[in-house]
C-alpha positions in Angstrom: -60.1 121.7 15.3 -61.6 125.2 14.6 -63.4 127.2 16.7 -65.5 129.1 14.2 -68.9 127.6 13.3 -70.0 126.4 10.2 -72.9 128.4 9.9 -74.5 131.6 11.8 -78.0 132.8 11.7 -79.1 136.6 13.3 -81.9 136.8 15.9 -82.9 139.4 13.3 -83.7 137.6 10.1 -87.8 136.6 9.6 -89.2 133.0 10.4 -89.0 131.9 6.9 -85.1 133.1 6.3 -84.8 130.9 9.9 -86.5 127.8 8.8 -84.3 127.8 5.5 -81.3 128.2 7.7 -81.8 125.4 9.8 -82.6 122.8 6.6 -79.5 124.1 5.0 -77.2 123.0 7.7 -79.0 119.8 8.3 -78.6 119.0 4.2 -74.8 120.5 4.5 -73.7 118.4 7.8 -75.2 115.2 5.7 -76.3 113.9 9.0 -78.8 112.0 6.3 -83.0 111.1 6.1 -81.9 108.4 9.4 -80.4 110.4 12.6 -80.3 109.7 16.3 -80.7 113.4 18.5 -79.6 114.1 21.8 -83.1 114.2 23.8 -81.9 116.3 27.1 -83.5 113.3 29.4 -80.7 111.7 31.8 -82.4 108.0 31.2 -83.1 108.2 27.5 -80.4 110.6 26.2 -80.7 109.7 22.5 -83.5 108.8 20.3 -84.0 107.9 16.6 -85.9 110.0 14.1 -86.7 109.5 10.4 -87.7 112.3 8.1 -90.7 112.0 7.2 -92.2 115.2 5.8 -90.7 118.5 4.8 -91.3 120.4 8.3 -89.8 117.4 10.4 -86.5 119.8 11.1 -88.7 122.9 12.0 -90.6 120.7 14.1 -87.8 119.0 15.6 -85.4 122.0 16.4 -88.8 124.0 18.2 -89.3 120.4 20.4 -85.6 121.3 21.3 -85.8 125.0 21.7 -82.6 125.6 19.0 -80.4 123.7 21.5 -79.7 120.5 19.0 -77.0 117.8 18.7 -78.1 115.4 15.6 -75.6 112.3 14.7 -76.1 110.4 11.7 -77.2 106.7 12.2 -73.9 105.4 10.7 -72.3 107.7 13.5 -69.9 109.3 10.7 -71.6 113.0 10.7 -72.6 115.5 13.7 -74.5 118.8 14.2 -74.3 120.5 17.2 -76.9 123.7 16.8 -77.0 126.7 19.8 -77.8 130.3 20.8 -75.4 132.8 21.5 -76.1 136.7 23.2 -77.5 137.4 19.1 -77.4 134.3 16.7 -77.8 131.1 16.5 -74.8 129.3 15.3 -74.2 125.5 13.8 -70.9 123.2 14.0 -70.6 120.1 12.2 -68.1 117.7 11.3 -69.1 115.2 8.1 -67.4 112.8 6.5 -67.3 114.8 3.5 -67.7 118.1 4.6 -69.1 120.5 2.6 -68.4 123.6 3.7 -68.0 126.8 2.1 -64.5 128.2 1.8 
């Protein structure tokens, strides 16, 4: 298992270079259009979403405040997204990972 993330965004880059990152690691962790997300509630921790229109991630990771776990509905891909002291940085483990190397 590696301890370096998949992706890292700045604090520093612009809203639109943000929202670009945050579809591009949803679309690389193939976590698909389906997804169950961890909610944060104790007696309702997951709940299912459906994509829906192009903003849905946007939306979904400002509901969350950039603290999101995402599983696929066939529970073969992950995405764990989370602040650090100055970026925001994304794990995730698909079944056909397509990570750049």
């Amino acid at each position: 298992m590696d301890s370096d993330p998949d992706s890292v965004v700045s604090f520093d880059v612009d809203d639109a270079t943000k929202f670009e990152w945050r579809r591009e690691v949803v679309r690389k962790s193939m976590v698909g259009e389906k997804f169950l997300f961890l909610t944060g509630m104790e007696h309702f921790p997951w709940a299912q979403c459906r994509v829906v229109s192009i903003g849905w991630i946007d939306e979904l990771f400002d509901l969350l405040a950039d603290d999101v776990v995402i599983m696929s509905s066939d529970l073969g891909s992950l995405l764990r997204v989370f602040d650090l002291e100055y970026a925001t940085v994304a794990f995730w483990n698909a079944e056909s990972d397509l990570r750049d190397t």
